[in-house]
C-alpha positions in Angstrom: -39.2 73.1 -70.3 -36.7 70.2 -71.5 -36.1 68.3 -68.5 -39.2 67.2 -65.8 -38.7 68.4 -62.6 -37.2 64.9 -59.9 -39.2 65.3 -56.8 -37.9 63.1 -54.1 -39.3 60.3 -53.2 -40.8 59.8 -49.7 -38.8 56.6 -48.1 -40.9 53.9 -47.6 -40.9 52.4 -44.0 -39.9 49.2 -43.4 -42.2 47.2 -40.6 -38.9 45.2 -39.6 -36.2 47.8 -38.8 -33.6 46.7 -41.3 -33.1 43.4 -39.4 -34.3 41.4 -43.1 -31.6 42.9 -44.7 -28.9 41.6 -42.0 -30.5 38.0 -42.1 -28.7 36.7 -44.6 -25.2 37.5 -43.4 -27.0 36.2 -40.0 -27.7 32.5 -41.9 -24.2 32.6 -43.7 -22.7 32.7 -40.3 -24.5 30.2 -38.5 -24.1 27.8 -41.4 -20.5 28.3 -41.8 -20.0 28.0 -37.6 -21.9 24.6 -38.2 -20.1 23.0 -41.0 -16.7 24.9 -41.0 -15.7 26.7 -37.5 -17.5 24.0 -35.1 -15.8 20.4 -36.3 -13.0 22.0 -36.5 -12.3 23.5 -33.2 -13.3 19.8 -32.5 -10.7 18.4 -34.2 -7.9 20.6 -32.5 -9.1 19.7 -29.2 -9.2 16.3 -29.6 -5.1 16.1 -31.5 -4.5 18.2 -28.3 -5.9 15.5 -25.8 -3.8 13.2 -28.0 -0.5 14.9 -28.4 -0.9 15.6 -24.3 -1.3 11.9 -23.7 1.7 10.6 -25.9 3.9 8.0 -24.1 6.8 5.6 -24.3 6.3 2.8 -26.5 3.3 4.3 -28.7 3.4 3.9 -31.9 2.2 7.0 -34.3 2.3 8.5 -37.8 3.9 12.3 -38.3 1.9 14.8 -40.2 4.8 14.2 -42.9 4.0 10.6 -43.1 6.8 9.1 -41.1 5.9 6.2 -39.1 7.8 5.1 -35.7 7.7 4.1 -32.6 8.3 6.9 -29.2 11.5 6.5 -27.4 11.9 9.3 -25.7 9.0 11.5 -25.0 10.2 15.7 -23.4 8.0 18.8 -23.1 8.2 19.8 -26.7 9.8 17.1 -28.4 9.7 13.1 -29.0 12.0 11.0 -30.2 11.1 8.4 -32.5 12.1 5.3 -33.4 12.0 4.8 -37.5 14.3 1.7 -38.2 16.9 -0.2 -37.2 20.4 -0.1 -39.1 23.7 -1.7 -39.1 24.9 0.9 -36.3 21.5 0.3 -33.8 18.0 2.5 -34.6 17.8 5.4 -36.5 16.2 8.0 -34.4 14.3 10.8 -35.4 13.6 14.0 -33.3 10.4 15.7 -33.9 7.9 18.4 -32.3 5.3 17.0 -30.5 2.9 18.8 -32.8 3.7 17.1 -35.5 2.7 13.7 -34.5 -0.6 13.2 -36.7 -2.1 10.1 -35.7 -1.6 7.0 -33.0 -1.3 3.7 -34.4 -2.6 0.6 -32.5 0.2 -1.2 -30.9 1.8 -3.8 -33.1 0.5 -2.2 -36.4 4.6 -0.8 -37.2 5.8 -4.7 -37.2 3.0 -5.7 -40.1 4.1 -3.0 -42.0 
């Protein structure tokens, strides 16, 4: 004969189940919840807290880079304050959303 007869081989049984072949996609999950998922669900909650607690007279810094005082503060939107002009202030309306970051008070006259 030319070709050797291929017996199948009996599988070998594995004392763990399987469950050391799903332990790596196990680890990559927990690390990534850890240092990816987890701060940044963090993050959210706290601009939340801080975009709830927005009020007249705060000063703040849009996700665009815009800084200005709040004039006007609705449900969805704020107005802010950006600069004074010839004609009065300049006022900008923007989502609430937007706002990035709160400035300490005072911090929009040094600039």
């Amino acid at each position: 004969m030319l070709i050797s007869n291929a017996y199948a081989q009996a599988a070998a049984s594995d004392p763990t189940g399987g469950l050391m072949g799903l332990l790596p996609i196990v680890l990559m999950f927990v690390v990534l919840w850890f240092l990816m998922i987890r701060p940044q669900m963090k993050k959210a909650k706290e601009h939340n807290k801080m975009v709830g607690e927005l009020a007249k007279g705060d000063e703040v810094v849009t996700q665009g880079g815009m800084a200005g005082k709040i004039v006007k503060v609705g449900d969805n939107y704020v107005t802010l304050e950006v600069a004074t002009g010839k004609d009065g202030p300049v006022e900008v309306i923007i989502q609430k959303q937007a706002v990035g970051t709160m400035l300490p008070k005072g911090t929009l006259k040094a600039i």
